[in-house]
MITIDO-732564 format. One record per residue: x negated, y, z of N, C-alpha, C in turn. Coordinates in steps of 0.1 Angstrom, whole numbers, plus 5000, padded with zeros to 4 digits. Atoms other than C-alpha are relative to their C-alpha. Layout:
REM MITIDO-732564
  n.px  n.py  n.pz  ca.px  ca.py  ca.pz  c.px  c.py  c.pz
     X     Y     Z      X      Y      Z     X     Y     Z
...
REM end
This chain:
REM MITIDO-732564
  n.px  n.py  n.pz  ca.px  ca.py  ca.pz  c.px  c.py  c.pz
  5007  5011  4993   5887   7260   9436  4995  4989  4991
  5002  5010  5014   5865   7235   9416  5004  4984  5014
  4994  5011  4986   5873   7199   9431  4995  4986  4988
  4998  5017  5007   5865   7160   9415  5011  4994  5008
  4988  5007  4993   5895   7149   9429  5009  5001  4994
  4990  5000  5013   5913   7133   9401  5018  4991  5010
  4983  5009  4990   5953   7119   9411  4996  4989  5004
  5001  5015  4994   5955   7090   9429  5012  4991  4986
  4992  5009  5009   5967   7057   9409  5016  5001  5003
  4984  4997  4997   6006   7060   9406  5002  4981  4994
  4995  5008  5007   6025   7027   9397  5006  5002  4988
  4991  4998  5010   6041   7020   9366  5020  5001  5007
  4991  4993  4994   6080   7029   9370  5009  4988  4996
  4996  5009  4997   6091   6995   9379  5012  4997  5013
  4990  5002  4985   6127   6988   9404  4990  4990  5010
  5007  5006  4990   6111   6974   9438  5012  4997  5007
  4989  5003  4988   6134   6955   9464  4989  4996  5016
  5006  4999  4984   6119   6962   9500  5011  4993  5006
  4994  5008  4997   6128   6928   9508  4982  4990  5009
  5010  5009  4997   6105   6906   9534  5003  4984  4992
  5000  5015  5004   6096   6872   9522  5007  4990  5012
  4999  5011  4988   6114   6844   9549  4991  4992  5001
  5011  5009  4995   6089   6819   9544  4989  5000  4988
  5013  5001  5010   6058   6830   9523  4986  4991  5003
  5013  5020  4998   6032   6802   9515  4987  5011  5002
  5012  4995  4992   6003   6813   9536  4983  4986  5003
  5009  5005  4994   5973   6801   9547  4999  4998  5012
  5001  5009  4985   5967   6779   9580  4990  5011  5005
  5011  4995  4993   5956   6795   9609  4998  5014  4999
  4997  4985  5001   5963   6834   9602  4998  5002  5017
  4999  4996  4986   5954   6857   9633  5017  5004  4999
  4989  4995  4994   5984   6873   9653  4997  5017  4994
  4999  4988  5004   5964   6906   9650  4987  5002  4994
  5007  4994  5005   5937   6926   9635  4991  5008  4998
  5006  4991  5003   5906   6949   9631  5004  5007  4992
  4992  4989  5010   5919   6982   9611  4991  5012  5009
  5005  4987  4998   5905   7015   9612  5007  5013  4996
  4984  4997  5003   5932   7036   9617  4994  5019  5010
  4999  4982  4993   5940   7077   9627  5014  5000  5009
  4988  4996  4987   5964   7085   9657  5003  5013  4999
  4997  4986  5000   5965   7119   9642  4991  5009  4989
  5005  4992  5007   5952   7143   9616  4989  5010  5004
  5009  4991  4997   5916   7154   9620  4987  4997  4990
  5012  5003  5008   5878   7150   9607  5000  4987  4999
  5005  5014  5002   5860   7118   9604  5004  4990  5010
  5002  5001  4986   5858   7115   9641  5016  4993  5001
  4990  5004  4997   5895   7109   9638  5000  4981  4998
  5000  5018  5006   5889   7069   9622  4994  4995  5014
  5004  5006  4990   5885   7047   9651  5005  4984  4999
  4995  5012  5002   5891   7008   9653  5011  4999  5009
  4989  5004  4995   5924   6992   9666  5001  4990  4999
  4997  5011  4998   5938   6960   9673  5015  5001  4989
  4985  5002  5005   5972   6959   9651  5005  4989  4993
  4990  5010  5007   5996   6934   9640  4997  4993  4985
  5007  5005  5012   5983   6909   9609  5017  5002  4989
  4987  4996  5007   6013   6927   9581  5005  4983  4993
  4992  5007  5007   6041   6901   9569  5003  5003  4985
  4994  4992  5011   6042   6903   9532  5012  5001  4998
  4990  5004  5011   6071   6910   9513  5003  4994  4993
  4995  5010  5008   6092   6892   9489  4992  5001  4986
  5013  5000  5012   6068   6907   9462  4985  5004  5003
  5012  4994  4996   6039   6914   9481  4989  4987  5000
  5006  5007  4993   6011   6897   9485  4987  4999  5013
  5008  4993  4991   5984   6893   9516  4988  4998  5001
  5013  4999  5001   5949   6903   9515  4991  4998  5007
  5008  4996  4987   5920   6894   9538  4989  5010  4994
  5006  4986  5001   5898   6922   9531  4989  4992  4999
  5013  4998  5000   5865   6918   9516  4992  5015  5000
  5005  4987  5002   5856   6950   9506  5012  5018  4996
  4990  4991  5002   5876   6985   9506  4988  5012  4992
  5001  4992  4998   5870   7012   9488  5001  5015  5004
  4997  4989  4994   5860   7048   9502  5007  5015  4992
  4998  4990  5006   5880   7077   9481  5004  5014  5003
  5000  4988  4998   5882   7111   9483  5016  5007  5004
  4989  5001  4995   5919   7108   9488  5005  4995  5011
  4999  5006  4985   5917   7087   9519  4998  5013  5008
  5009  4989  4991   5898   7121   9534  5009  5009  4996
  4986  4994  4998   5927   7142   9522  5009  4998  5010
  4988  5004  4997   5951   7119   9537  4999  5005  5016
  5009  4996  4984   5930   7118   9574  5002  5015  5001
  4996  4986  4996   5932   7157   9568  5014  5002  5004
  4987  4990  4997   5970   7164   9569  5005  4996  4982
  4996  5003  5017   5976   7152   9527  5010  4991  5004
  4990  5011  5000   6006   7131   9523  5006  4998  4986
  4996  5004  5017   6010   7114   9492  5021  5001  4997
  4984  5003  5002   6049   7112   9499  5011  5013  5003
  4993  4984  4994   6056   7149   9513  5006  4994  5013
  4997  5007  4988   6066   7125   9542  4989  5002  5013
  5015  5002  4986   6049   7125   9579  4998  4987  5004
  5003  5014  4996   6033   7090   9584  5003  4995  5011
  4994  5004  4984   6043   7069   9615  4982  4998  5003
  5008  5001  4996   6012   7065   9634  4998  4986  5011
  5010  5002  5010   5986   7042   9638  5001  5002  4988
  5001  5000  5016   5978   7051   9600  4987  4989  4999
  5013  5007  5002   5953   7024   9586  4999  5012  4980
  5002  4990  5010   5939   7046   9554  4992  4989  4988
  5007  5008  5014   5922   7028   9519  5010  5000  4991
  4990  5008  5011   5939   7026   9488  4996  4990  4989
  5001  5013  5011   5917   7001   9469  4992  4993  5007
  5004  5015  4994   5902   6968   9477  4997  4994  4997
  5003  5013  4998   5890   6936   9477  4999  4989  5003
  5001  5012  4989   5893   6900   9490  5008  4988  4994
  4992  5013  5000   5913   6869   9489  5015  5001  5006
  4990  5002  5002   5949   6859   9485  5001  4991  5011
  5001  5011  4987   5959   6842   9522  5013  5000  5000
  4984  5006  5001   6000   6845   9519  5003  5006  4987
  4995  4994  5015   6021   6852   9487  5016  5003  5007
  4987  5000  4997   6059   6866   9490  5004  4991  4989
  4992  5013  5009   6085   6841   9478  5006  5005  4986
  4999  4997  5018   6091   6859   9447  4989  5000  4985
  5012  4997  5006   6054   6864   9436  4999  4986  4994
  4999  5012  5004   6051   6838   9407  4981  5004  4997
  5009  5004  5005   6016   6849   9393  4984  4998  5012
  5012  5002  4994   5993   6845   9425  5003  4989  5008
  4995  5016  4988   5986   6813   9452  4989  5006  5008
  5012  4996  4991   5966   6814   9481  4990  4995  4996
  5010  5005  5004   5934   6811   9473  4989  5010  4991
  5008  4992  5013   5929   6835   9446  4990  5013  5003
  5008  4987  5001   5900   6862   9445  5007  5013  4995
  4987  4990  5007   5918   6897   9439  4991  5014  5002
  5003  4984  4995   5910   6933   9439  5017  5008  4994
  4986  4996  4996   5942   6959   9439  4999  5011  5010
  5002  4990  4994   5951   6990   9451  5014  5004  5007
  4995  4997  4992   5976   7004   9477  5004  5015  5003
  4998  4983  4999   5992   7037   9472  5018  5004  4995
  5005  4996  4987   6007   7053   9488  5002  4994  5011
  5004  5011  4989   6013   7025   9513  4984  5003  5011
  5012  5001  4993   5977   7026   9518  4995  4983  5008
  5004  5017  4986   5958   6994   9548  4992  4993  4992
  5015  5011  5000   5925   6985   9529  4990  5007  5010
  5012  4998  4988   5905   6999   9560  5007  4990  5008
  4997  5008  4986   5916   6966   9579  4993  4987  4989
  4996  5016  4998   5914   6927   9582  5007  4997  4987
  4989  5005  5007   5943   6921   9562  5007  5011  4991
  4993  4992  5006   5966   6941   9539  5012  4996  4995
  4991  5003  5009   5994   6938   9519  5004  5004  4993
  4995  4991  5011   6000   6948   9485  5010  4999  4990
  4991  5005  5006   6026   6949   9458  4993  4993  4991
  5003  5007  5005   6018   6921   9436  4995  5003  4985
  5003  4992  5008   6021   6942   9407  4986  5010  4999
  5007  4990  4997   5992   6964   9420  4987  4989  5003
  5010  5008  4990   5967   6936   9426  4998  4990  4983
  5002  5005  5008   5948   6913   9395  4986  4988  5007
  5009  5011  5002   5927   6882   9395  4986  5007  4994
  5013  4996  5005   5886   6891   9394  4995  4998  4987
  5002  5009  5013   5877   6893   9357  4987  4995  5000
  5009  5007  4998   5845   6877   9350  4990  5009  4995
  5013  4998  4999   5812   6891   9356  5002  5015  5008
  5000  4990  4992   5825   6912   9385  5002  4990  5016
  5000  5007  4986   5820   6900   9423  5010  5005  5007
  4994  4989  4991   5842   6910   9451  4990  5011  5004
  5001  4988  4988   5819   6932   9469  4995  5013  4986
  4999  4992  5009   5819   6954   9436  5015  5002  4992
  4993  4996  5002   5853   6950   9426  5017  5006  5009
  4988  4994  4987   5866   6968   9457  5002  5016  5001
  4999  4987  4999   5866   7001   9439  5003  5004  4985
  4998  5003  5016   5879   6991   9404  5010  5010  4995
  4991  4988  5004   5907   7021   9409  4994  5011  4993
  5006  4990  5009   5887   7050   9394  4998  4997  4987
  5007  5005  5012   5877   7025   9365  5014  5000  4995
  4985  5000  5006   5917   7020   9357  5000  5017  4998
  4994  4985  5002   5919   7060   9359  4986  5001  4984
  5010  4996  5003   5887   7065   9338  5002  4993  4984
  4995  5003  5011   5903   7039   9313  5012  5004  4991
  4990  4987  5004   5933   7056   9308  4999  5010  4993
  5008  4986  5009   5915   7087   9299  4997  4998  4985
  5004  5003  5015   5898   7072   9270  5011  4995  4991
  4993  5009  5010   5921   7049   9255  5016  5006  4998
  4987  4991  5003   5957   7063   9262  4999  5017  5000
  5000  4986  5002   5952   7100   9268  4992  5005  4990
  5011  4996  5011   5923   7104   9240  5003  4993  4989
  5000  5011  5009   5928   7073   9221  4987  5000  4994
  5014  5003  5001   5891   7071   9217  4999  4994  4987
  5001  5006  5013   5877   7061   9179  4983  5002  5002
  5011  5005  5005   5845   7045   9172  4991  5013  4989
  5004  4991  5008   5823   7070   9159  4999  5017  5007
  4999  4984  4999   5835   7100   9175  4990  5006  5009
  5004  4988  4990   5821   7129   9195  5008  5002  5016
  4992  4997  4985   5830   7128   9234  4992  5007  5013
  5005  4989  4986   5821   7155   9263  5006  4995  5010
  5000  5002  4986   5823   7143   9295  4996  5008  5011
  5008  4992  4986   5821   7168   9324  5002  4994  5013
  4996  5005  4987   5820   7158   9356  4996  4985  5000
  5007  5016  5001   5801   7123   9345  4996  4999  5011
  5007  5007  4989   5780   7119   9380  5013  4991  5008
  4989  5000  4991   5814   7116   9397  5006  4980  4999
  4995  5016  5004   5834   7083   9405  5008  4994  4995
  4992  5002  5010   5860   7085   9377  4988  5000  4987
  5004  5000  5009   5837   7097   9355  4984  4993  4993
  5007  5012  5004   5811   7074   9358  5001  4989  4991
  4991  5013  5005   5835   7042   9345  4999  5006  4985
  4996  4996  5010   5841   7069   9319  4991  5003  4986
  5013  4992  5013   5808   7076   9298  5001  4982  4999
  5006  5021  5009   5807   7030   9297  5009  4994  4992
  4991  5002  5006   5840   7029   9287  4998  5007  4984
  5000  4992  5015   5837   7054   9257  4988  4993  4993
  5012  5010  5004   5801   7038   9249  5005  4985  4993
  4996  5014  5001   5819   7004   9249  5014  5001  4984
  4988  4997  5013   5847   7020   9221  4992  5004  4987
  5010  4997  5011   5817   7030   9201  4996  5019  4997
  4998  4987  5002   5817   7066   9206  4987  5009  5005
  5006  4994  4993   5792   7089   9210  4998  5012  5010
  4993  4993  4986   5786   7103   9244  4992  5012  5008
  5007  4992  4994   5777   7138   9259  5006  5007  5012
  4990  4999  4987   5781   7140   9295  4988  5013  5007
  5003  4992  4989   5774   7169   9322  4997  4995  5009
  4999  5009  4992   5761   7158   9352  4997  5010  5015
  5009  4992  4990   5750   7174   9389  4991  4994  5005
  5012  5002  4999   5718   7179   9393  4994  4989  4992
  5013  5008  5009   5684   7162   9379  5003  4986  5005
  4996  5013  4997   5695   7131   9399  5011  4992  4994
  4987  5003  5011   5730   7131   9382  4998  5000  4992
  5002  5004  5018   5717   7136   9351  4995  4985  5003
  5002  5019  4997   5697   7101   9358  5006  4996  4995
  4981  5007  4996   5726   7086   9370  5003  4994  4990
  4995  5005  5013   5742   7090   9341  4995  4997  4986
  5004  5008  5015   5720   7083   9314  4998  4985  5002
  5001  5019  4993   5712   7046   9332  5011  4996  4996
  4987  5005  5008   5748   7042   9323  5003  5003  4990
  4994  5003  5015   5746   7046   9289  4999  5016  4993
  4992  4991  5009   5758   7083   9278  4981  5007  4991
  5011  4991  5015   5736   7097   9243  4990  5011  5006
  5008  4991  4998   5730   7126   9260  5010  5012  5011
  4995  4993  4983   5732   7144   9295  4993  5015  5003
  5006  4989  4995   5725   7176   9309  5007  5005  5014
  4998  4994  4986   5722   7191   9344  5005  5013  4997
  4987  4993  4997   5757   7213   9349  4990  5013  5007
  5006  4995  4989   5729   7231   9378  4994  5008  4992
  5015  4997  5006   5704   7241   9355  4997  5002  4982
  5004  4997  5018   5704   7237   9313  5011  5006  4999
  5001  4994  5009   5714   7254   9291  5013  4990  4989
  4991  5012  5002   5748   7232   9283  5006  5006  4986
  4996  4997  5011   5762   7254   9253  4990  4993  4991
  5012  5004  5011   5726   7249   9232  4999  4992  5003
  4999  5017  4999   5726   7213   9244  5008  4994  4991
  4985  5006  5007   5763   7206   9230  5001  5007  4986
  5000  4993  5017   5760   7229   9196  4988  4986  4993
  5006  5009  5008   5728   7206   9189  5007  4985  4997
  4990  5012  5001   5745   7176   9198  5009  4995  4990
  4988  5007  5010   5776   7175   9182  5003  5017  4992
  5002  4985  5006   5769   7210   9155  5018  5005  4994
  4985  4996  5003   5810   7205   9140  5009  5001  5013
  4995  5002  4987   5819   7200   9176  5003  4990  5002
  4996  5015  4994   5834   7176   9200  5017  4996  4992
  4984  5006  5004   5867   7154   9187  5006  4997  5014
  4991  5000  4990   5874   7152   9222  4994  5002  5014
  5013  4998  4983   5863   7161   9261  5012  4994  5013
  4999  5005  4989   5870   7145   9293  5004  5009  5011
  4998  4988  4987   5874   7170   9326  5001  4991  5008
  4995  5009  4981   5869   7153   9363  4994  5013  5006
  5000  4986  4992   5860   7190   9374  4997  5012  4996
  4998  4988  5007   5864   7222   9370  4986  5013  5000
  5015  4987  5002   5839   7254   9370  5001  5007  4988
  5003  4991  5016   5828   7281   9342  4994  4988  4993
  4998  5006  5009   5814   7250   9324  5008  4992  4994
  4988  5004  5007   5844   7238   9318  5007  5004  4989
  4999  4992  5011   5858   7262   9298  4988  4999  4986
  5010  4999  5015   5823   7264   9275  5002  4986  4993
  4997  5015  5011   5829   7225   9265  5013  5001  4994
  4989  5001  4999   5864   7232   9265  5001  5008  4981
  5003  4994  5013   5855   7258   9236  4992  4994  4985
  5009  5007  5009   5831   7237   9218  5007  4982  4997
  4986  5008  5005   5866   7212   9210  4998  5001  4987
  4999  4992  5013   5866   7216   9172  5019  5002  4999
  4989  4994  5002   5899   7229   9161  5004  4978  4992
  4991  5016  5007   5922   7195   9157  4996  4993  5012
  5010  5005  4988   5902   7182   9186  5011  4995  5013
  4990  5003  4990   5919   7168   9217  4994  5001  5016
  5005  5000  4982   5909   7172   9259  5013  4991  5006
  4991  5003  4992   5924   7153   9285  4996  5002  5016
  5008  5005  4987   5921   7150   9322  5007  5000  5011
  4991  5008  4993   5939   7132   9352  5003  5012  5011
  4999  4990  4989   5959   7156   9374  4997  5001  5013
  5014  4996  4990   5941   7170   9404  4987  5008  4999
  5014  4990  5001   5914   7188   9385  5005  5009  5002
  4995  4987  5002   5914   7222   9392  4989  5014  5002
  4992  4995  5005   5911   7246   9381  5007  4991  4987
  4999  5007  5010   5933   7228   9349  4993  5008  4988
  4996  4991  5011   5923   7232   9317  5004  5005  4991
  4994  4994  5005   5935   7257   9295  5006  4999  4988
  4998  5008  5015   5950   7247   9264  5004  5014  4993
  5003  4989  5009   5943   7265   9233  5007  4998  4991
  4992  5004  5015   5958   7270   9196  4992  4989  4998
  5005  5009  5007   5946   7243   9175  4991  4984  5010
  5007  5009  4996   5935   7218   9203  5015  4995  5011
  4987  5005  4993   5959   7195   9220  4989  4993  5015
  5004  5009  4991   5950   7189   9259  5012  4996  5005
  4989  5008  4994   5971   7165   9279  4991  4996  5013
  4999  5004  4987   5975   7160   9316  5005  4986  4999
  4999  5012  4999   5976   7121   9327  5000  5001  5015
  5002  5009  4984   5982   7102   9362  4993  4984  4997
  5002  5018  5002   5968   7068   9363  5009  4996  5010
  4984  5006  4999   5996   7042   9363  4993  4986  5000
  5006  5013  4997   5986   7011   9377  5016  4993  5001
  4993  5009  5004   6009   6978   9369  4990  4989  4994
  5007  5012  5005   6004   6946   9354  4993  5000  4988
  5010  4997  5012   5996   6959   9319  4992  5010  5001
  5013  4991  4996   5974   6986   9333  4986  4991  5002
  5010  5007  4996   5955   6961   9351  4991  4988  4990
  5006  5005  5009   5951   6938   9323  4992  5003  4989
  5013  4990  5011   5937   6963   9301  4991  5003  5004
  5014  4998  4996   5912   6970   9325  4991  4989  5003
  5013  5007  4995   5899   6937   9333  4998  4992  4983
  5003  5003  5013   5900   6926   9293  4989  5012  4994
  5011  4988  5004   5877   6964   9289  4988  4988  5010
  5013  4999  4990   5854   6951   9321  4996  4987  4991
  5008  5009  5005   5850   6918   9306  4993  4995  4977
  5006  4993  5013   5844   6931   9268  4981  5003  5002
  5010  4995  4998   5812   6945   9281  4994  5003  5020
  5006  4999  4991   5787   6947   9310  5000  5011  5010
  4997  4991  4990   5803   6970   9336  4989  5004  5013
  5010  4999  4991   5779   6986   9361  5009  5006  5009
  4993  4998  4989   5796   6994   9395  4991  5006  5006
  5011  4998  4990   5767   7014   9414  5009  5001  5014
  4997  4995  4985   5772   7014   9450  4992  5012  5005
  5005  4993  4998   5762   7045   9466  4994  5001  5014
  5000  5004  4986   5765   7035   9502  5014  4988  5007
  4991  5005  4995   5779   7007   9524  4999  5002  5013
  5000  4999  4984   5792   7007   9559  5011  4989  5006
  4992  5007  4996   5809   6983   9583  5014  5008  5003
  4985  4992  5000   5844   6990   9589  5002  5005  5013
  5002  4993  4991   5835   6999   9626  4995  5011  4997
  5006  4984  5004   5816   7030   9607  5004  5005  4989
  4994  4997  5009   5845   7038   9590  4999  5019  4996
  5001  4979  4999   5839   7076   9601  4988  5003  4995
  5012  4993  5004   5806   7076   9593  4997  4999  4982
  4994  4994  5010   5819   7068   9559  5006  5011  4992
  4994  4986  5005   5837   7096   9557  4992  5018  5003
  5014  4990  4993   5810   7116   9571  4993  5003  4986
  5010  5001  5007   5788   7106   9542  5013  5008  4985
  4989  4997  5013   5821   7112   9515  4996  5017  5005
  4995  4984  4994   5821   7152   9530  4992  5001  4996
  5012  4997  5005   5783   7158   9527  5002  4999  4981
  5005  4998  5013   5788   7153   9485  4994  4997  4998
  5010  5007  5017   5768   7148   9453  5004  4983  5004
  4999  5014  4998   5778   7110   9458  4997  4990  4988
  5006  5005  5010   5760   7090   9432  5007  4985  4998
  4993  5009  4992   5784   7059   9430  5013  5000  5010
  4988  5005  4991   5813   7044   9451  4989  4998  5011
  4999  5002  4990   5813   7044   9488  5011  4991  5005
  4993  5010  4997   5823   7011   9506  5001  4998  5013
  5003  5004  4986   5832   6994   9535  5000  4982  4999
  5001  5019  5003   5822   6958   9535  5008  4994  5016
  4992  5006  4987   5847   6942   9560  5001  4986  5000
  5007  5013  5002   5842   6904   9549  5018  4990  5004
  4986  5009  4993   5879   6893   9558  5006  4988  4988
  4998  5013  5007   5880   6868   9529  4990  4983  5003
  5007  5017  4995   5851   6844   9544  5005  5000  5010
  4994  5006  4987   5872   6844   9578  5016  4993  4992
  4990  5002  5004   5903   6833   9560  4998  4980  4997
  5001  5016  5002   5910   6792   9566  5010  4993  4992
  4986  5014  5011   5934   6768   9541  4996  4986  5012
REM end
């Protein structure tokens, strides 16, 4: 089965004490309860429907989110299927999102580095509860907006941490080199041709179809070719004639393997578990399997990359968080050019 559905973000492997906060400093005037777009049971789209529920109490390290912006991932639409990130069965209402957007409206009484007030993006997994109002995340899992990113673009900044990862720890990316990208249209691998660009590297990405090719040359990469249609061996021989020093994977297929071959011997592949088919590792080429590992030095490395250089976020589509299904509607149909959002606005309702 080919699939773009790279791991979801994992934390770093930090002790947690699931401890509520007694009196976390909040903001005046919090509701009682909440808009959330929640599943009462494992089905299609159709399953997401609004609910009234309970505005969450953070924790002693949590903090709590009014929701500006969530984004839509391909792992939320697992989850709604019957996926469970924990091999556990969820209690139901489920509210579904694992990344986000918005403002800082309570802090837990341990959390030293946020206050209310602060602009945030952060992600939620496997917890999940950015399809609502409100959220609550571990504090660890949550960063201050870096500069020259808005909220209602940095409510989808998880793929960009996974996409960073790739390059810099699983590749170690060098200035100069040769890098294949398959699976560039996608919404890991998007982050992934600006990032490598931005390390100095030259970049040849795969894309689907003549629109994904676009796509991805608008963001930057040397040189693209439609997966659908060219002729991707004699593309990548001209390209890079000693071969690539390294390739990427956000999906799998028979072109996988041809870049995979066109590695030079010494060469390295990586790519975040969940592709599949994986692939295959050869003599003389070292690939490595990765999770993205979100914490506080994950997050800092990514908003010191974003604010290095001029990050482009394309949105592909937005929808209110009443058409949260029809979100997931649009996620099913494919080719998705861009992140899919849900603009929910719960940081301009939020009073001090």
């Amino acid at each position: 089965m080919q699939t773009n559905l790279e791991s979801p973000i994992k934390h770093s492997p930090k002790p947690r004490r699931a401890i509520r906060a007694k009196t976390p400093e909040r903001a005046h005037e919090l509701p009682e309860t909440m808009r959330a777009a929640a599943i009462n049971a494992f089905d299609g789209p159709s399953a997401l429907s609004i609910h009234s529920l309970p505005v969450p109490l953070p924790r002693a390290d949590e903090v709590l989110i009014a929701t500006h912006t969530a984004g839509v991932e391909t792992w939320d639409a697992e989850t709604r299927g019957g996926w469970s990130p924990t091999g556990r069965r969820p209690h139901f209402p489920l509210v579904l999102g694992t990344e986000g957007s918005g403002m800082i409206v309570a802090v837990g009484s341990r959390v030293r580095r946020f206050a209310v007030g602060d602009t945030v993006y952060g992600a939620s997994f496997p917890k999940m509860g950015f399809y609502a109002e409100y959220v609550a995340v571990p504090a660890e899992s949550v960063a201050r907006l870096p500069k020259g990113l808005d909220l209602g673009h940095a409510g989808m900044m998880m793929a960009a941490l996974t996409a960073l990862q790739g390059i810099d720890d699983a590749l170690k990316l060098r200035k100069g080199e040769t890098l294949a990208i398959h699976g560039a249209s996608g919404g890991v691998g998007m982050f992934a041709v600006q990032f490598a660009k931005l390390r100095g590297a030259n970049v040849f990405a795969s894309a689907s179809g003549a629109d994904g090719a676009g796509f991805v040359r608008r963001l930057g990469a040397d040189k693209v070719v439609d997966g659908k249609s060219d002729d991707i061996e004699k593309a990548a021989r001209a390209f890079a004639p000693d071969g690539f020093d390294a390739a990427l994977f956000y999906i799998g297929g028979p072109t996988q393997k041809t870049i995979l071959d066109l590695v030079r011997t010494g060469g390295r592949a990586a790519y975040p578990n969940g592709v599949e088919p994986a692939p295959k590792k050869s003599r003389g080429l070292r690939v490595k399997a990765y999770d993205g590992l979100i914490g506080t030095r994950e997050i800092d490395q990514l908003n010191r990359a974003v604010e290095a250089g001029a990050l482009k976020v394309p949105i592909a589509a937005a929808f209110g968080l009443a058409d949260a299904a029809k979100a997931h509607e649009r996620l099913a149909a494919g080719h998705v050019l861009g992140k899919i959002v849900l603009r929910i606005g719960g940081a301009s309702r939020a009073r001090s």
